[in-house]
N, CA, C and O of each residue as an XYZ file, in Angstrom:
680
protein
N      55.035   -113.240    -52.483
C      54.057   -112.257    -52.038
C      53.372   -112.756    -50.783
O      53.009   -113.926    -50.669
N      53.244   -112.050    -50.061
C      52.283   -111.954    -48.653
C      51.087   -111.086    -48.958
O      51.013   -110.189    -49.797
N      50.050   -111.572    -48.017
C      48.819   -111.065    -47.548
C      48.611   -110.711    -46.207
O      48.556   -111.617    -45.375
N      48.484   -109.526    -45.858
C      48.441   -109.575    -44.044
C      47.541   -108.133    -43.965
O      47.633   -107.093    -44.618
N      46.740   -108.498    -42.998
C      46.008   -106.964    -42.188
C      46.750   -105.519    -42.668
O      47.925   -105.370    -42.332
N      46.089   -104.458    -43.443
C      46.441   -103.226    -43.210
C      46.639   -102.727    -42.032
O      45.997   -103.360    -41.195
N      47.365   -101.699    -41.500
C      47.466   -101.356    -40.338
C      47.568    -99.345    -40.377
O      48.099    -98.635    -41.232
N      47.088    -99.081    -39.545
C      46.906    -97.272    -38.956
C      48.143    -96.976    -40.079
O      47.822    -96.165    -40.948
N      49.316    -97.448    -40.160
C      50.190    -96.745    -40.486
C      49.775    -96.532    -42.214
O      50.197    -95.493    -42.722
N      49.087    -97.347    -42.974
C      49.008    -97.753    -44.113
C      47.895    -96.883    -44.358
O      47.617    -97.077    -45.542
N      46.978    -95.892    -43.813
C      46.155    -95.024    -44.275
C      46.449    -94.350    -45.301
O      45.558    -94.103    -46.113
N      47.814    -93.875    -45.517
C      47.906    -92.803    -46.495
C      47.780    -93.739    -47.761
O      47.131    -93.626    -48.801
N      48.804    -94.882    -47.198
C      48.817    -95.856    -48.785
C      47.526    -95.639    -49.250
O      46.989    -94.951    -50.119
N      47.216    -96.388    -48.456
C      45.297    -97.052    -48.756
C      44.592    -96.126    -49.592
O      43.985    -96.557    -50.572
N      44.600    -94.887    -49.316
C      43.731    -93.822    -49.789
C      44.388    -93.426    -51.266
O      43.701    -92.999    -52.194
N      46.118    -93.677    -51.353
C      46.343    -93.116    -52.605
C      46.357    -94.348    -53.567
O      46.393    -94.189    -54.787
N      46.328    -95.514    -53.009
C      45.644    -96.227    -53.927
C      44.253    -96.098    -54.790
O      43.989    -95.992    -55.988
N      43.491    -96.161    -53.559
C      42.212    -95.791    -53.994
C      42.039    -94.417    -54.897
O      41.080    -94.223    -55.644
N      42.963    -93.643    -54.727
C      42.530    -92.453    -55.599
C      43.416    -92.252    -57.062
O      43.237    -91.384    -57.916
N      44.672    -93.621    -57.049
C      44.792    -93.685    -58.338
C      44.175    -94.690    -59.259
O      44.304    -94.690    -60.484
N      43.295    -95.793    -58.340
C      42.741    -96.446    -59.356
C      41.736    -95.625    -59.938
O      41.535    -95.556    -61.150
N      41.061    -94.957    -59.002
C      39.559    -94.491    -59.884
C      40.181    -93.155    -60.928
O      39.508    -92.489    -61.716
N      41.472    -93.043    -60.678
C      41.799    -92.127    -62.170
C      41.863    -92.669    -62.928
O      41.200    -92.265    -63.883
N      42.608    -93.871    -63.125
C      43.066    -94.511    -63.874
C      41.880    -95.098    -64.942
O      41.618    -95.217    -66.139
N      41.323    -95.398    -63.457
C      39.817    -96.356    -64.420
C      38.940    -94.923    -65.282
O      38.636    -94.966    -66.474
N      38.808    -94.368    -64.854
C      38.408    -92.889    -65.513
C      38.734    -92.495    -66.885
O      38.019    -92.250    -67.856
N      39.825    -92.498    -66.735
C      40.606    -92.193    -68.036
C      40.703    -93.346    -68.764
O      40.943    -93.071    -69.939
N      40.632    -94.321    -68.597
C      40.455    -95.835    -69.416
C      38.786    -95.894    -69.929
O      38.478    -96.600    -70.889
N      37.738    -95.063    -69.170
C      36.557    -95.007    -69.891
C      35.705    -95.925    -68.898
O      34.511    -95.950    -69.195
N      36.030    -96.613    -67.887
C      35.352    -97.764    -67.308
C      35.002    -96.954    -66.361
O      35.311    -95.762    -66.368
N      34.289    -97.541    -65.404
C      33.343    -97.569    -64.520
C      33.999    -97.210    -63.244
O      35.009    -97.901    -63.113
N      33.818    -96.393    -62.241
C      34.912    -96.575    -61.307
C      33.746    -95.524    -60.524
O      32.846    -94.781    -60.917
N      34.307    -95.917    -59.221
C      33.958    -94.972    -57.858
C      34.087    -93.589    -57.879
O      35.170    -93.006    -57.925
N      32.510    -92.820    -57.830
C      32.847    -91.784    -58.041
C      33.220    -91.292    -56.445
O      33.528    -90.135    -56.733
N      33.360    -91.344    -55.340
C      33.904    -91.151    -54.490
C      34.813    -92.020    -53.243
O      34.704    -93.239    -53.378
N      35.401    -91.724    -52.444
C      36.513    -92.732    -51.733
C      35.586    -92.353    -50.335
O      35.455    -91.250    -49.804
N      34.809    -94.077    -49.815
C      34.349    -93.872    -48.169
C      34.866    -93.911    -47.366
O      34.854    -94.953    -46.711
N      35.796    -92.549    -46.852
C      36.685    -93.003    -45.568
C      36.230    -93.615    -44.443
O      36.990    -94.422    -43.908
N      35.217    -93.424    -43.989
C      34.441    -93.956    -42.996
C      34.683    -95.905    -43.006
O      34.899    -96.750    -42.137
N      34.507    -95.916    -44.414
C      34.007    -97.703    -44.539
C      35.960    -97.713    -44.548
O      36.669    -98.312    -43.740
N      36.136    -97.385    -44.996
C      38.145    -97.469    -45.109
C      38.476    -97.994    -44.242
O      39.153    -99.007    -44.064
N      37.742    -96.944    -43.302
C      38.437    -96.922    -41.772
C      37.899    -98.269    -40.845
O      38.518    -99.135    -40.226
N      36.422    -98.007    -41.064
C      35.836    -99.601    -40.162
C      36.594   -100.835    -40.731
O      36.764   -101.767    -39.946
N      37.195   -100.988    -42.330
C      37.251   -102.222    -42.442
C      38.676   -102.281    -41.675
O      38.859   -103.341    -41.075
N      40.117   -100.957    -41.561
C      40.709   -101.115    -41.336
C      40.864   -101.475    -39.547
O      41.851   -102.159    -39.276
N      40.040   -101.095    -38.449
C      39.835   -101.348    -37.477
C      39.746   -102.187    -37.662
O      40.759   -102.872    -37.515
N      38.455   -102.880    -38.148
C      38.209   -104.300    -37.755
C      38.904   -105.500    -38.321
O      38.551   -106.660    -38.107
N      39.864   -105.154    -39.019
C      40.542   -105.901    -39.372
C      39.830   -107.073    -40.323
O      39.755   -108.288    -40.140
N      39.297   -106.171    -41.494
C      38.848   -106.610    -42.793
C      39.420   -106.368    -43.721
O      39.034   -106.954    -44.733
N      40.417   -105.558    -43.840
C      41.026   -105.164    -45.068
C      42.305   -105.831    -45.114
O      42.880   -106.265    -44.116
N      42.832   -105.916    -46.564
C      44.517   -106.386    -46.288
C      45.012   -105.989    -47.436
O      44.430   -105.561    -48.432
N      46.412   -106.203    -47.176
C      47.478   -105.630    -48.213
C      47.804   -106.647    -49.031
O      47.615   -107.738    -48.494
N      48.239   -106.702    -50.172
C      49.116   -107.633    -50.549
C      50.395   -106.858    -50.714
O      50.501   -105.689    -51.084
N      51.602   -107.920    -50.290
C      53.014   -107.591    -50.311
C      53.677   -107.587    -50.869
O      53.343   -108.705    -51.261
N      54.632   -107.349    -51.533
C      56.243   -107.854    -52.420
C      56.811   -107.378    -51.413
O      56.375   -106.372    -50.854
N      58.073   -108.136    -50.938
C      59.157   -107.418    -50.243
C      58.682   -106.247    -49.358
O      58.432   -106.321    -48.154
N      58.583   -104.988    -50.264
C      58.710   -103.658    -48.796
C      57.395   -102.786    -50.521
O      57.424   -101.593    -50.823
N      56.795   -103.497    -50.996
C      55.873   -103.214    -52.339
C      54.711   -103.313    -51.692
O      54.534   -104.443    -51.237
N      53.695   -102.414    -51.443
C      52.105   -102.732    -51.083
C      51.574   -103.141    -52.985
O      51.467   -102.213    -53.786
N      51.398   -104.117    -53.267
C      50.618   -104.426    -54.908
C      49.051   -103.995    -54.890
O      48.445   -103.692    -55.918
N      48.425   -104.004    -53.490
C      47.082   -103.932    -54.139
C      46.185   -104.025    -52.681
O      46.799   -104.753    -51.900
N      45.276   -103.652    -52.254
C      44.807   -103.876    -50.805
C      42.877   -104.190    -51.700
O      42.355   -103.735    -52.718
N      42.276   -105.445    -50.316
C      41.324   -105.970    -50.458
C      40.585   -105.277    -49.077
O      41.117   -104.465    -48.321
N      39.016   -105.912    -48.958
C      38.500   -105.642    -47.935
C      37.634   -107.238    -48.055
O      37.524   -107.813    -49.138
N      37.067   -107.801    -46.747
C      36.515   -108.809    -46.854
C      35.260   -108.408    -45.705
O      35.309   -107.729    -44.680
N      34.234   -109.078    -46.305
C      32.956   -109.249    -44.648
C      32.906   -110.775    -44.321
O      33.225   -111.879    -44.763
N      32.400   -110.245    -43.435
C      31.237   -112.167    -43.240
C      30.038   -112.423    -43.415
O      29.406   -113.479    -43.453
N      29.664   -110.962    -43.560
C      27.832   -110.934    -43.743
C      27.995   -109.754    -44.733
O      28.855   -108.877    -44.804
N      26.799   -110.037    -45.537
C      26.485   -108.964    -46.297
C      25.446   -108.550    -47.128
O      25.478   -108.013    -48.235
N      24.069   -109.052    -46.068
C      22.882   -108.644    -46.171
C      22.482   -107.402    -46.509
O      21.268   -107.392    -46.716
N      22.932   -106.477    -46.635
C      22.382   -105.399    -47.281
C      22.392   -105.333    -49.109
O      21.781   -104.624    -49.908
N      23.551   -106.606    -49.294
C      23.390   -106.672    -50.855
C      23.032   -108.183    -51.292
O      22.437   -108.398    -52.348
N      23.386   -109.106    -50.511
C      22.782   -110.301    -51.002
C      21.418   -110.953    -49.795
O      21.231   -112.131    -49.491
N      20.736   -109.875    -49.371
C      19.771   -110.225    -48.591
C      19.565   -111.889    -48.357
O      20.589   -112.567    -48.275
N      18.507   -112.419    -48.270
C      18.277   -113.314    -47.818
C      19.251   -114.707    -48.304
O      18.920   -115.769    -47.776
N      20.239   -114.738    -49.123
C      21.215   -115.355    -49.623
C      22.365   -114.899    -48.553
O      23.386   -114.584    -49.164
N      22.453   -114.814    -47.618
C      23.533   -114.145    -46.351
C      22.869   -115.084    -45.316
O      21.886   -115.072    -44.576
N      23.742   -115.783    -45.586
C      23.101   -117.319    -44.274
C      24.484   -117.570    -43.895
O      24.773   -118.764    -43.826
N      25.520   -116.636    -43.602
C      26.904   -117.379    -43.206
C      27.300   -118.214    -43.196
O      27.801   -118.939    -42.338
N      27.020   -118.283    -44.867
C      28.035   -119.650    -45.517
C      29.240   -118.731    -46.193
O      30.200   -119.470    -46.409
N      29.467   -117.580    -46.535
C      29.961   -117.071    -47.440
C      31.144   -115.794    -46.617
O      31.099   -115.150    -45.569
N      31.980   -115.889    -47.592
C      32.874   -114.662    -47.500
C      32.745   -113.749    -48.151
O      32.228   -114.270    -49.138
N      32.836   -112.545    -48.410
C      32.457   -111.465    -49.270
C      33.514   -110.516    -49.564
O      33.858   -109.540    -48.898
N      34.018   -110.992    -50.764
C      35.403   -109.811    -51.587
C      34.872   -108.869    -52.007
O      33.903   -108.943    -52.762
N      35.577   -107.387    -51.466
C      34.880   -106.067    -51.579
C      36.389   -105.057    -52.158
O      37.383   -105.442    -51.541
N      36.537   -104.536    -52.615
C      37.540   -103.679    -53.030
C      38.497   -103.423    -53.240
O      39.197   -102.457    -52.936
N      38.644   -104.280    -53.799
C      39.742   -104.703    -54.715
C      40.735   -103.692    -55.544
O      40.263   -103.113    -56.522
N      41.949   -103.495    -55.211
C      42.791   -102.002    -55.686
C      44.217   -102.726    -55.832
O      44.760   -103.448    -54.996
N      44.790   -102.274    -57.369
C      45.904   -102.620    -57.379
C      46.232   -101.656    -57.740
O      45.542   -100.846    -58.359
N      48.280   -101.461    -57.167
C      48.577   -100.364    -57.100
C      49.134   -100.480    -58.875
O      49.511   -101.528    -59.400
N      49.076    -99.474    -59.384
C      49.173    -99.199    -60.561
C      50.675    -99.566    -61.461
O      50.842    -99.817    -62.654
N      51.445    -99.490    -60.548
C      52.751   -100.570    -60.535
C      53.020   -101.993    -61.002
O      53.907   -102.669    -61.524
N      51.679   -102.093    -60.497
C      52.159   -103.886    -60.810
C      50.558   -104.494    -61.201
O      49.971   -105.423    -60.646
N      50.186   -103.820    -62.096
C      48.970   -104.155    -63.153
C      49.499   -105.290    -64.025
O      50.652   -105.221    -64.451
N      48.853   -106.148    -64.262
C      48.964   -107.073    -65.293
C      49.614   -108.569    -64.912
O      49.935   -109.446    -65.714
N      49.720   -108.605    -63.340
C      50.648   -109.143    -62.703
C      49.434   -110.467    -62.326
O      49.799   -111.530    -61.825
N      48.405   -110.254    -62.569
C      47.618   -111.543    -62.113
C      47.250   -111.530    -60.336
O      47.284   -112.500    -59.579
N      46.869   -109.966    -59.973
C      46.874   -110.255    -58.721
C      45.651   -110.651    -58.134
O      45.625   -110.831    -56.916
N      44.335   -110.860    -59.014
C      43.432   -111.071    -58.433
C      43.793   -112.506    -58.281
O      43.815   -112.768    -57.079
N      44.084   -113.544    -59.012
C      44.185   -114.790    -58.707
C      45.243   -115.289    -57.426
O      45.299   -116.372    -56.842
N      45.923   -114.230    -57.276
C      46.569   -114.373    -55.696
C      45.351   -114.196    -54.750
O      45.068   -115.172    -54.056
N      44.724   -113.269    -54.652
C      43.538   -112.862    -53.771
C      42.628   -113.984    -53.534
O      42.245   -114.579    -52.526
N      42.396   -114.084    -54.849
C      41.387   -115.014    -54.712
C      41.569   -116.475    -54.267
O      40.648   -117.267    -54.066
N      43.401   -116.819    -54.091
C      43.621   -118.392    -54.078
C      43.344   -118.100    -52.552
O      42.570   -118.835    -51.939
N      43.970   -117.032    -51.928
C      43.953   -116.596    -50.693
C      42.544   -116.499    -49.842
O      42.492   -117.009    -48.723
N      41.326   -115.781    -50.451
C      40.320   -115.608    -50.131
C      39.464   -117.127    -49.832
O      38.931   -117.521    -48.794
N      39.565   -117.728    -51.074
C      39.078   -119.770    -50.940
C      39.936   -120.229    -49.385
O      39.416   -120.964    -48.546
N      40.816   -119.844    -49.297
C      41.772   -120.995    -47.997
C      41.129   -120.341    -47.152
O      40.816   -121.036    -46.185
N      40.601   -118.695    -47.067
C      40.391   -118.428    -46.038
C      38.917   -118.603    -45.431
O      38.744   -118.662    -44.213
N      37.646   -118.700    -46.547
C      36.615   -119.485    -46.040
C      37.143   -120.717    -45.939
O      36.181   -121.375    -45.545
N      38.169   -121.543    -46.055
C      37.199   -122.937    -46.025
C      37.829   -123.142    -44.741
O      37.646   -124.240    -44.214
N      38.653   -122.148    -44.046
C      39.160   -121.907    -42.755
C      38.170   -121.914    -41.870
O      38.125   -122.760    -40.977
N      37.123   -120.824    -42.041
C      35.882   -120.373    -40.972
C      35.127   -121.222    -41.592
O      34.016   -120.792    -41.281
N      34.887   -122.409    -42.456
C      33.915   -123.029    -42.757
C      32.680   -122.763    -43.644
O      31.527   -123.143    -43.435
N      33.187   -121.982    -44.750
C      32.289   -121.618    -45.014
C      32.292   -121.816    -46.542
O      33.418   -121.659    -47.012
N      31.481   -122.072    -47.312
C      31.110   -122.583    -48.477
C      31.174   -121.701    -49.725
O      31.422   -122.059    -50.876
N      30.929   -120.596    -49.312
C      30.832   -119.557    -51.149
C      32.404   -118.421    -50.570
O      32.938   -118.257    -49.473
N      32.602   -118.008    -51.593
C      32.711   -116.694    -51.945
C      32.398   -115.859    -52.553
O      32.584   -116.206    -53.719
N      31.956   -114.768    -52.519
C      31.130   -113.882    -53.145
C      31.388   -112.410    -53.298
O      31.784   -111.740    -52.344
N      31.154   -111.871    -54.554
C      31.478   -110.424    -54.596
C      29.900   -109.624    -55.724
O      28.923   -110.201    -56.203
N      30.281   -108.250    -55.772
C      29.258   -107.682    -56.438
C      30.292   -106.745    -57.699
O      31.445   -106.313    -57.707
N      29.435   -106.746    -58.424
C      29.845   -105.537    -59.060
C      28.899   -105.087    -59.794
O      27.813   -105.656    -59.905
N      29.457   -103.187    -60.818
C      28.218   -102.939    -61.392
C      27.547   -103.888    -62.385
O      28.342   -104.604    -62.995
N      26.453   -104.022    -62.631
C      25.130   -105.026    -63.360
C      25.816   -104.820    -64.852
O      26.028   -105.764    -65.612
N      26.211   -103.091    -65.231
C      26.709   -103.622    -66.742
C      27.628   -102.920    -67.120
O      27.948   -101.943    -67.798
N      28.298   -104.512    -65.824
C      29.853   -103.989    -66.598
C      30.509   -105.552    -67.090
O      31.294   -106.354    -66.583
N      29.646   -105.477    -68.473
C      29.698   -107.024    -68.850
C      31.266   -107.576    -69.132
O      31.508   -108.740    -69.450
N      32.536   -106.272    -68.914
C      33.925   -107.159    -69.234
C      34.159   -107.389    -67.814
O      34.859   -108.395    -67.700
N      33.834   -106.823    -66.559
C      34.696   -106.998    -65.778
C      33.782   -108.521    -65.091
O      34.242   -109.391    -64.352
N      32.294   -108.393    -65.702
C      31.888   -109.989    -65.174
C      32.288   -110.564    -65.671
O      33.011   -111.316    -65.018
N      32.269   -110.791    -67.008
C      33.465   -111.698    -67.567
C      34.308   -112.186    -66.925
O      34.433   -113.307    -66.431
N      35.220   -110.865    -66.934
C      36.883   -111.785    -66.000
C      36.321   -112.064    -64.875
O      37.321   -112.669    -64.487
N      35.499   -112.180    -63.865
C      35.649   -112.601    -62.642
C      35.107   -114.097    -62.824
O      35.464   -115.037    -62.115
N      34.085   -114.186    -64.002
C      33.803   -114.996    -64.836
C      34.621   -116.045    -64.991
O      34.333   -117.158    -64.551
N      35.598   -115.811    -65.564
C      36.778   -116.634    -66.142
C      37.392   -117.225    -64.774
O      37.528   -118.445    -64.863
N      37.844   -116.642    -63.404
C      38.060   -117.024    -62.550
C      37.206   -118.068    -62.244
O      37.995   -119.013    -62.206
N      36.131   -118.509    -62.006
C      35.373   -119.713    -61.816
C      34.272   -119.184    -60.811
O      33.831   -119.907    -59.918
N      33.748   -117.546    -61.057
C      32.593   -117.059    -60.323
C      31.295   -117.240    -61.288
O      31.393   -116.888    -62.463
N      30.342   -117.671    -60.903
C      29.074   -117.527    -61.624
C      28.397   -116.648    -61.151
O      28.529   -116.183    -60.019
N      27.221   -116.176    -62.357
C      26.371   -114.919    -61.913
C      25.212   -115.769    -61.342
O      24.725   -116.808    -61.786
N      24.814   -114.854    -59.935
C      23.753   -115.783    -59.040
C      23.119   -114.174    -59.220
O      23.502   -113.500    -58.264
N      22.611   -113.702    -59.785
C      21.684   -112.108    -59.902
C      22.034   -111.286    -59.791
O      23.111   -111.098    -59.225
N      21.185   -110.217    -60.356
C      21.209   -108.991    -59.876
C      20.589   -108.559    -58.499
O      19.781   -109.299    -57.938
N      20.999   -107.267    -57.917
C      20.490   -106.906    -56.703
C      20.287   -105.277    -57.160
O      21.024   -104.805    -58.025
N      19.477   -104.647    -56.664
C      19.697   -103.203    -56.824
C      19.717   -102.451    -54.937
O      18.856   -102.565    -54.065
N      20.709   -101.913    -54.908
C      21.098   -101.259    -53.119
C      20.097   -100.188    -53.288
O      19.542    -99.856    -54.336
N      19.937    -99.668    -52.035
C      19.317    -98.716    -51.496
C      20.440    -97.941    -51.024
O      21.629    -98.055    -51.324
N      19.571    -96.709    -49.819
C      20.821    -95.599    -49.624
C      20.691    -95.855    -48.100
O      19.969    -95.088    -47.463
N      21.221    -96.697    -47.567
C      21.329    -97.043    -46.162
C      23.075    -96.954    -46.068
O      24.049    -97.278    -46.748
N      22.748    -96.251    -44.674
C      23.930    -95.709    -44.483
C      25.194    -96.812    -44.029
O      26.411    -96.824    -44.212
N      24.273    -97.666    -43.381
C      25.434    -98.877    -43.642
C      26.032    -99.223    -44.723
O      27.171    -99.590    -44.433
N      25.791    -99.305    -46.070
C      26.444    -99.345    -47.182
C      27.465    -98.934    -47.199
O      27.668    -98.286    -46.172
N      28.465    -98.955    -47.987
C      30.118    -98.014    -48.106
C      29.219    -96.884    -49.637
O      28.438    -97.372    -50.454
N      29.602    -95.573    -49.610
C      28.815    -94.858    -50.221
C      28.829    -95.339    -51.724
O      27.795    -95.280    -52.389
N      29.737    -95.705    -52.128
C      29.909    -96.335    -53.705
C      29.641    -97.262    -54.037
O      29.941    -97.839    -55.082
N      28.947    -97.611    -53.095
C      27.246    -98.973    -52.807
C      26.115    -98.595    -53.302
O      25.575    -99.360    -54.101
N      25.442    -97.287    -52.949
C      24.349    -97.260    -52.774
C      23.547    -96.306    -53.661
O      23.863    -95.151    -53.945
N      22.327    -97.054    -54.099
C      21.766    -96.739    -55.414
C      22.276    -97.267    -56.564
O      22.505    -96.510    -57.507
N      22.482    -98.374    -56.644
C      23.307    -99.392    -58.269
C      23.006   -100.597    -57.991
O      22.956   -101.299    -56.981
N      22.787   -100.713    -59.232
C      22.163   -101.868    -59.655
C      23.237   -102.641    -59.915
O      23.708   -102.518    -61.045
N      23.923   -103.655    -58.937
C      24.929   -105.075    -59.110
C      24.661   -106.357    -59.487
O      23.735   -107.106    -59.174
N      25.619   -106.506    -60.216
C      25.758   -108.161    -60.223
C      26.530   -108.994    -59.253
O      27.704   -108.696    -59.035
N      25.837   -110.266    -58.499
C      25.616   -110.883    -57.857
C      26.556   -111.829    -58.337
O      26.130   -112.440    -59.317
N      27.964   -112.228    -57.885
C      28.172   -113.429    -58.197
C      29.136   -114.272    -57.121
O      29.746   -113.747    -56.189
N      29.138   -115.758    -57.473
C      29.572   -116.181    -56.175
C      30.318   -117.725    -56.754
O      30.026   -118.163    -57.866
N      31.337   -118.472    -55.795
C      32.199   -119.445    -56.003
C      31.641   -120.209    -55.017
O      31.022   -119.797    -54.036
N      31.922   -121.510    -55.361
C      31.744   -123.081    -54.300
C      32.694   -122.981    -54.215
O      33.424   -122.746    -55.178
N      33.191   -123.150    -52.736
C      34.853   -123.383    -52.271
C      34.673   -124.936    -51.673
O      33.868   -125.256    -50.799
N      35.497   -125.713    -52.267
C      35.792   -127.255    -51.540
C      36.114   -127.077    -49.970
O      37.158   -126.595    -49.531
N      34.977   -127.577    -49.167
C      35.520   -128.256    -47.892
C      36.068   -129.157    -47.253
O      36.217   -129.049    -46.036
């Protein structure tokens, strides 16, 4: 498997990913995005924050990453940290262990820019999925509750998250 930049051509993917996980998660009863931010889609895909993971000619699952992300871990956003944001596997290849690809990927890639945590959010109570991120070797560093600033990606804002974050070896 590879990891590399989404690209213009991968819009359609991107979006029907995104719109079969949140069925999926729907119909499983869990927690899921009640809407898809094309806007934030699109900035992460410009700026070249988002990525695919690969098999062969297989998109498995596309991520988004920041470098800052003061609007949810306020004054804890001292650019030490990387920030894993949206996480989508394609429904194909569930069960496959792809966050621990991401995530071996995400560690090499702070300790690349130098930087000490990794960090993600999710909803405050969604006590299985902290768990598993849990089990990966993330601890809970708080809750945060967002506001409705438009910088947010819309399935940000107004929720109350949990805060959690990794020491990556330098």
């Amino acid at each position: 498997m590879e990891i590399r930049n989404t690209t213009a051509e991968d819009r359609s993917m991107v979006r029907w990913l995104f719109k079969e996980a949140m069925t999926l998660q729907g119909v499983r009863g869990h927690k899921v995005w009640s809407v898809l931010d094309q806007e934030g889609l699109e900035r992460d895909l410009q700026n070249g924050l988002q990525y695919k993971i690969v098999d062969r000619n297989d998109v498995v699952g596309v991520f988004s990453i920041q470098y800052s992300d003061p609007h949810i871990w306020g004054d804890r956003d001292q650019g030490d940290a990387i920030y894993l944001h949206r996480i989508v596997t394609n429904p194909r290849f569930k069960g496959q262990r792809l966050f621990e690809k991401v995530l071996d990927w995400v560690k090499a890639h702070a300790m690349e820019h130098g930087r000490a945590f990794v960090r993600m959010d999710t909803w405050a109570d969604n006590a299985r999925l902290i768990a598993y991120y849990r089990f990966f070797g993330f601890e809970l560093a708080g809750h945060h509750r967002t506001d409705d600033n438009p910088e947010l990606p819309v399935q940000n804002r107004n929720l109350e998250v949990a805060l959690l974050e990794m020491k990556v070896a330098r």
